[in-house]
C-alpha positions, 0 to 999 in steps of 0.5 A, spaced: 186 808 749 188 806 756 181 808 758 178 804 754 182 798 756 181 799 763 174 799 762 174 793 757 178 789 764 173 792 769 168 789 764 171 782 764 172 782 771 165 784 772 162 778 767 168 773 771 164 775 777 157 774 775 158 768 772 162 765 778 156 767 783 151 765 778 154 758 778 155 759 786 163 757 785 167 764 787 171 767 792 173 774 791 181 776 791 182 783 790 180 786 783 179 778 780 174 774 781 177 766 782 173 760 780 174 755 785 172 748 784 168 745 790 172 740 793 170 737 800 176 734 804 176 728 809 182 729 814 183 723 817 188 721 824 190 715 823 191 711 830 192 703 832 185 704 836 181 710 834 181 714 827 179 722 828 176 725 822 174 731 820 171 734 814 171 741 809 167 745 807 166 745 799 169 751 799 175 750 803 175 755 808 172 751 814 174 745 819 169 741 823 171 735 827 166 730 825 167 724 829 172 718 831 171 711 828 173 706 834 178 700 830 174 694 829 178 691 823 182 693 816 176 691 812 171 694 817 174 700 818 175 702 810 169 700 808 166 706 813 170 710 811 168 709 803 161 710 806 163 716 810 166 719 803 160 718 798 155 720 803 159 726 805 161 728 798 168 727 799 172 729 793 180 729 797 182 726 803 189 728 807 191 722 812 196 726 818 202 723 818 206 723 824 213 725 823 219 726 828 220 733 831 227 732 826 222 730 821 224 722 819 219 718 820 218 712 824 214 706 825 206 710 826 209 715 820 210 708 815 204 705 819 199 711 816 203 712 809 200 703 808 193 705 811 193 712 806 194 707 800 189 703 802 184 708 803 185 711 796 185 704 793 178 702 797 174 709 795 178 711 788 179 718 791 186 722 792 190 721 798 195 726 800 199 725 807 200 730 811 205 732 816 201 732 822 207 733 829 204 737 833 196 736 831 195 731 837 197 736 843 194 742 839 188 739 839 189 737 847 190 744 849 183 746 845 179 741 848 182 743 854 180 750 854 173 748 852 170 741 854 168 741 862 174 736 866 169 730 866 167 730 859 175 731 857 176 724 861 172 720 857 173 724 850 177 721 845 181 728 840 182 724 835 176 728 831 179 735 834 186 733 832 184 732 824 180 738 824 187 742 826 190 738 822 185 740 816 185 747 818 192 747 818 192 743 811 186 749 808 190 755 810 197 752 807 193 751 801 189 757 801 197 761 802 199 757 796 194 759 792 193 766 793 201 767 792 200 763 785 195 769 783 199 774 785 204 772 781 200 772 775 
């Protein structure tokens, strides 16, 4: 009878498997296959000056800068962002909020929470905040050891800055979900 069980399983993980690679949506985790909707996030750093953005890929597993938008006005700016989210596929967004290092927060961390809610009403997309201390020096120190000293001058970090904030936010996420499954 146990036989027959643990053929019956292997059976069903291996149907599971299948289908999820037919339909292109699965990630394997131990013995089980887990279907994984596909979800691209933009990561936003939201500044008085420039936003950082950054985008996953649909599966959740990787974060590339994508490009620093310079402020012009609100209206302005939400609107490329709502452009940026259709043209990208956008189906979540995380905007950095910047906390104290004693995690209160200040006049920037009420500044971007506003803009978050601005943003989820302009583009009808889930927006989450996120704690992003540390984001901007992390990103510093990654340009520094990768672009030459005259590129680092002129370059903004705001998009490396919201791609480690969206690393970050993936590798949380993806820890939260793999002790889910192993509680079942």
């Amino acid at each position: 009878m146990a036989t027959t069980e643990r053929t019956s399983d292997r059976l069903a993980t291996a149907t599971a498997k299948s289908k999820a690679r037919q339909s292109g949506d699965w990630r394997s985790q131990g013995k089980s296959a887990v279907v994984v909707k596909p979800e691209r996030i933009l990561a936003v750093d939201y500044g008085r000056k420039r936003i950082g953005l950054a985008l996953s890929d649909e599966m959740g597993l990787t974060a590339q800068p994508l490009g620093t938008l310079t402020r012009v006005n609100r209206q302005r700016d939400l609107n490329r962002l709502r452009d940026t989210c259709r043209t990208r596929g956008v189906t979540h967004i995380i905007v950095g909020q910047p906390l104290h290092m004693t995690g209160e927060a200040g006049e920037m961390a009420d500044e971007a929470a506003r803009f978050a809610a601005r943003l989820e009403k302009a583009t009808g997309i889930g927006v989450e905040l996120v704690d992003e201390r540390l984001t901007s020096w992390e990103a510093e120190r990654t340009v520094a050891e990768t672009r030459s000293a005259v590129k680092r001058k002129r370059a903004a970090i705001d998009d490396v800055a919201a791609a480690v904030l969206l690393r970050d936010y993936l590798e949380k996420r993806r820890a939260s979900h793999g002790n889910l499954l192993e509680k079942d």
